[in-house]
C-alpha positions in Angstrom: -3.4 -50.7 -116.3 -0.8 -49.3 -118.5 1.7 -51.2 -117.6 -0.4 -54.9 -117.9 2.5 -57.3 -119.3 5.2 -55.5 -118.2 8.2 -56.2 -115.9 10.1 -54.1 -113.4 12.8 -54.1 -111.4 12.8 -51.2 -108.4 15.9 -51.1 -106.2 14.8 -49.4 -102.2 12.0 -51.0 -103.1 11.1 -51.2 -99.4 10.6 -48.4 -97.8 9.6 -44.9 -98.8 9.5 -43.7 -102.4 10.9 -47.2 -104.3 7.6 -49.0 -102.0 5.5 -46.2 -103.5 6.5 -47.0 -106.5 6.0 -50.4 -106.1 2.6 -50.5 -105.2 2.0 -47.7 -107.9 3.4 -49.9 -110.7 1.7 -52.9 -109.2 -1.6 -51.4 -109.5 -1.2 -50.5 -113.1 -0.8 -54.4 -114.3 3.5 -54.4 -113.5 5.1 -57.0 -112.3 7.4 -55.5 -109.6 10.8 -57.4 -108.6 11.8 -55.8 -105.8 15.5 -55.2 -104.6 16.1 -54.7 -101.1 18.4 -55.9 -98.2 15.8 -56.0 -95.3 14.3 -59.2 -95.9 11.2 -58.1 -93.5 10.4 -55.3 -95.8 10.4 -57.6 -99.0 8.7 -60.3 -97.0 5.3 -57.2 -96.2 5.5 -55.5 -100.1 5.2 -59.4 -101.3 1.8 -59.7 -98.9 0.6 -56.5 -100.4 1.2 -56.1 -104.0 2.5 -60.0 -105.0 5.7 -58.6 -105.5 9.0 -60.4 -106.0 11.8 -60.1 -103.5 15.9 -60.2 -103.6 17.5 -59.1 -100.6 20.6 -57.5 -101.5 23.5 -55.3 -99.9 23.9 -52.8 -103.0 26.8 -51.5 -101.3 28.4 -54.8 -102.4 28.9 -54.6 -106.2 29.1 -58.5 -106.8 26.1 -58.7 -104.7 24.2 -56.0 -106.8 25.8 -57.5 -110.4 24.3 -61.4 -108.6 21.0 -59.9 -107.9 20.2 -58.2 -111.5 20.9 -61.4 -112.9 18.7 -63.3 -110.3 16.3 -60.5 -111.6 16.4 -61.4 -115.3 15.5 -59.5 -118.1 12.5 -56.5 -117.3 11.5 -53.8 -119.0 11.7 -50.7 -117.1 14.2 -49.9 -114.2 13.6 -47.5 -111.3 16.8 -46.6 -109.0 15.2 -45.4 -106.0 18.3 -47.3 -103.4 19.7 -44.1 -101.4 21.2 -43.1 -98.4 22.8 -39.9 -96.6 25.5 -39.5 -94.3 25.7 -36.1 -93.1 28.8 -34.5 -93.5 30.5 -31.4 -94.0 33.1 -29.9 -96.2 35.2 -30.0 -93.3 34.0 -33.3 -91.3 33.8 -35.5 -94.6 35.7 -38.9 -94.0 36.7 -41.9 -96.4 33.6 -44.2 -94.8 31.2 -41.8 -95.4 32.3 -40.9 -98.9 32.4 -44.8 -99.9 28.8 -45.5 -97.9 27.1 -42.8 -99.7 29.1 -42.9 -103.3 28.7 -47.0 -103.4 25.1 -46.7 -102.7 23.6 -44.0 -104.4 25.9 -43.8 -107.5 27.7 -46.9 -108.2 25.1 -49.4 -107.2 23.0 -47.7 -110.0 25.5 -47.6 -112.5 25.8 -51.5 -112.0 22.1 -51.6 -112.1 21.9 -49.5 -115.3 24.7 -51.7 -117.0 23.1 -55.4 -116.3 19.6 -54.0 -117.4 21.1 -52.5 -120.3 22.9 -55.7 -121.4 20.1 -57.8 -120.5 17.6 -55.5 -122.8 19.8 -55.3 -125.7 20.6 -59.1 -125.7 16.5 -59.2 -126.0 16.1 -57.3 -128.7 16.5 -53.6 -127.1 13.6 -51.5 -125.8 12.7 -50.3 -121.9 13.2 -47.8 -120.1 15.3 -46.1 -116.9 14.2 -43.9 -114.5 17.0 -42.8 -111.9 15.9 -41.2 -108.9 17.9 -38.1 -107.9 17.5 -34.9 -105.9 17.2 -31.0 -105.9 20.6 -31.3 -103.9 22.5 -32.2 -107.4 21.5 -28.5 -108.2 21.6 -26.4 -104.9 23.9 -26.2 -102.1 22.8 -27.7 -98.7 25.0 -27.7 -96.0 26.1 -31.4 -94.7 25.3 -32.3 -98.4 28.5 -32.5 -99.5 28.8 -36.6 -100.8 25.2 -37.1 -101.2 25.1 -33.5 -103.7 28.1 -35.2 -105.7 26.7 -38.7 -106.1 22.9 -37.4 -107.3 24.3 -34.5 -109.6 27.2 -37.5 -110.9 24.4 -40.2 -111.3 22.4 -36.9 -113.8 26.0 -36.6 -115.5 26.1 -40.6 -115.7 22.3 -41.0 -117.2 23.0 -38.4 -120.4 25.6 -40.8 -120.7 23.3 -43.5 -120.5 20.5 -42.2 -122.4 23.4 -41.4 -125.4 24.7 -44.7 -125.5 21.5 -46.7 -124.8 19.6 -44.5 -127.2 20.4 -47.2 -130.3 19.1 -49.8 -128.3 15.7 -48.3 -128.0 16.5 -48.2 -124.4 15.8 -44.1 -122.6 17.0 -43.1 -119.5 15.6 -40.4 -117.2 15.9 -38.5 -113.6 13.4 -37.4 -111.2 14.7 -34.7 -108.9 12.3 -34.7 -106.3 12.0 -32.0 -103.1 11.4 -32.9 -99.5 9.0 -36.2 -99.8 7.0 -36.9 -97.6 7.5 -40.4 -96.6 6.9 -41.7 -93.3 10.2 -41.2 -92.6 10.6 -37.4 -93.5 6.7 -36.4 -92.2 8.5 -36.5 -89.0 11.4 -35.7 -89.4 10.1 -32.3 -91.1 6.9 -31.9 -88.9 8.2 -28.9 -86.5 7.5 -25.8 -88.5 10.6 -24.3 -87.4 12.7 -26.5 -89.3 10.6 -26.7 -92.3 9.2 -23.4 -92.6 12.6 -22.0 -94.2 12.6 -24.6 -96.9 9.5 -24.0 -97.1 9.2 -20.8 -98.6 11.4 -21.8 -101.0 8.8 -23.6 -103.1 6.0 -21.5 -104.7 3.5 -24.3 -104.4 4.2 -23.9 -100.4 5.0 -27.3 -99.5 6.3 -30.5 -100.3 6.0 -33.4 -102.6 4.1 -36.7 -101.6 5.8 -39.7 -102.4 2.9 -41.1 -104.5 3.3 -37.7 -107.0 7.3 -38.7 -107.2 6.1 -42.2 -107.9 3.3 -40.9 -111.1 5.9 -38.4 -112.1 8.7 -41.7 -112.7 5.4 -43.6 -114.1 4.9 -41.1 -116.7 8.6 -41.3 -117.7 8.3 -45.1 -117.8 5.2 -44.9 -119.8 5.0 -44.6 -124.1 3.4 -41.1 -123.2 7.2 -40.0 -122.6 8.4 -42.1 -126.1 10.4 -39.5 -127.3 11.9 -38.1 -123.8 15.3 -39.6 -122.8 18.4 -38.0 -120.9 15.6 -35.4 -119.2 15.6 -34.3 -115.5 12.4 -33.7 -114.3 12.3 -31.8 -110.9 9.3 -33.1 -109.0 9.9 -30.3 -106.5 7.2 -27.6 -106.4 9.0 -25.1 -108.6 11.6 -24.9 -106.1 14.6 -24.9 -108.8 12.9 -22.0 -110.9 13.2 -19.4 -108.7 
C-alpha cells in the first residue's frame, strides 16, 4: 500500500498496459483517475478498481488541456495513451503522421505541462512516468512515425526531468518489448511470427503487462527518489545485445 494517499492520473487507462497499471496502482492504496475516450472501458475499470473516469479524444489538444484540469492536481502521472499506424518510409502519409504524432507525443507533452503547472502551483513534488518503446532505439520496418514520436517523447522527458527538476517534480521512461496484453497474445501467438523477435531477447520471451506496470510503479515510488530523466528498458535484455 505504498501509494495509500496518493493520486494519479493514467492516460490509456483502459485497455492494455495503462488498465494494468490502473488496477496495479489501485491495489497499492492510489487513487486512479483515469483518461480515456471509450466511455465503456472507463465505465468497467470504475466497477473494478473505484476508479475515476474522463473520456477524452487526446488527439484533440483543447480536449486533452479540458480533461487535465477536470483531473486536478495528482501526484504522479503515467502516459500510457498510444497508437500505431503502420507505415513505411515510402507509404508514410500526412494522416498517419498527425494520428500517431498527436497521440503518442503531443498529447503527452500537454499532459506533462498541465501536471507540471498544477504541481508546482501546490508546492512542487510528483512524479512522471512516460511510457515509450524499444522502437525509439531499433529500427523496425513500418515503424517509421511511431519510432520518431517514442524516441521524441525520451528527447522531450530529459527536457522535462531538467526543467521540472527545481520543482521536486522527476520524470522517467519505460521502454517496454513486445507486451503481452490481450491484444498482442494474439496477435504474436503463431511462432512463426514471433519466433524471430524472439531470439532477440536473452530472457527468451516477452514482457507481461503487469512487470511493465511494477517496473513504472517502482519509478513512481520514493525507492526511485533520486532517479529522474532515466529510460528503463522493460524488455528482456533485448537492447544489450
Amino acid at each position: 500500500m505504498q501509494f495509500h494517499g496518493k493520486r494519479v492520473i493514467i492516460t490509456g487507462a483502459g485497455k492494455g498496459i495503462g488498465r494494468t497499471c490502473a488496477t496495479l496502482m489501485a491495489a497499492r492504496g492510489a487513487e486512479v483517475v483515469a483518461l480515456s475516450r471509450t466511455a465503456s472501458d472507463l465505465d468497467s475499470l470504475q466497477a473494478d478498481i473505484g476508479s475515476r473516469g474522463i473520456r477524452v479524444d487526446l488527439a484533440d489538444p483543447a480536449a486533452t488541456r479540458a480533461a487535465m484540469a477536470e483531473a486536478g492536481v495528482a501526484d504522479y502521472l503515467i502516459n500510457s495513451a498510444g497508437i500505431n499506424v503502420l507505415q513505411s518510409t515510402f507509404d508514410m502519409t500526412e494522416d498517419g503522421y498527425e494520428a500517431v504524432m498527436g497521440i503518442n507525443l503531443r498529447a503527452a507533452l500537454i499532459t506533462c505541462q498541465e501536471f507540471g503547472r498544477a504541481r508546482v502551483a501546490a508546492g512542487g513534488g510528483g512524479a512522471i512516468v512516460n511510457i515509450t518503446s524499444i522502437a525509439g532505439h531499433r529500427g523496425f520496418a513500418d515503424h517509421l512515425c511511431y519510432a520518431a514520436s517514442k524516441a521524441g517523447l525520451e528527447g522531450a522527458s530529459r527536457v522535462l526531468a531538467k526543467e521540472l527538476g527545481p520543482h521536486g517534480i522527476r520524470v522517467n521512461c519505460v521502454a517496454p518489448t513486445i507486451t503481452l496484453t490481450e491484444l498482442a497474445a494474439e496477435a504474436w501467438s503463431d511462432p512463426a511470427k514471433a519466433q524471430p523477435m524472439m531470439v532477440r531477447h536473452p530472457m527468451n520471451r516477452f514482457a507481461e503487462a503487469e512487470e511493465v506496470a511494477k517496473s513504472i510503479a517502482l519509478l513512481l515510488s520514493d525507492d526511485a527518489g533520486i532517479l529522474t530523466g532515466a529510460v528503463l528498458p522493460v524488455d528482456g535484455g533485448f537492447l544489450a545485445v
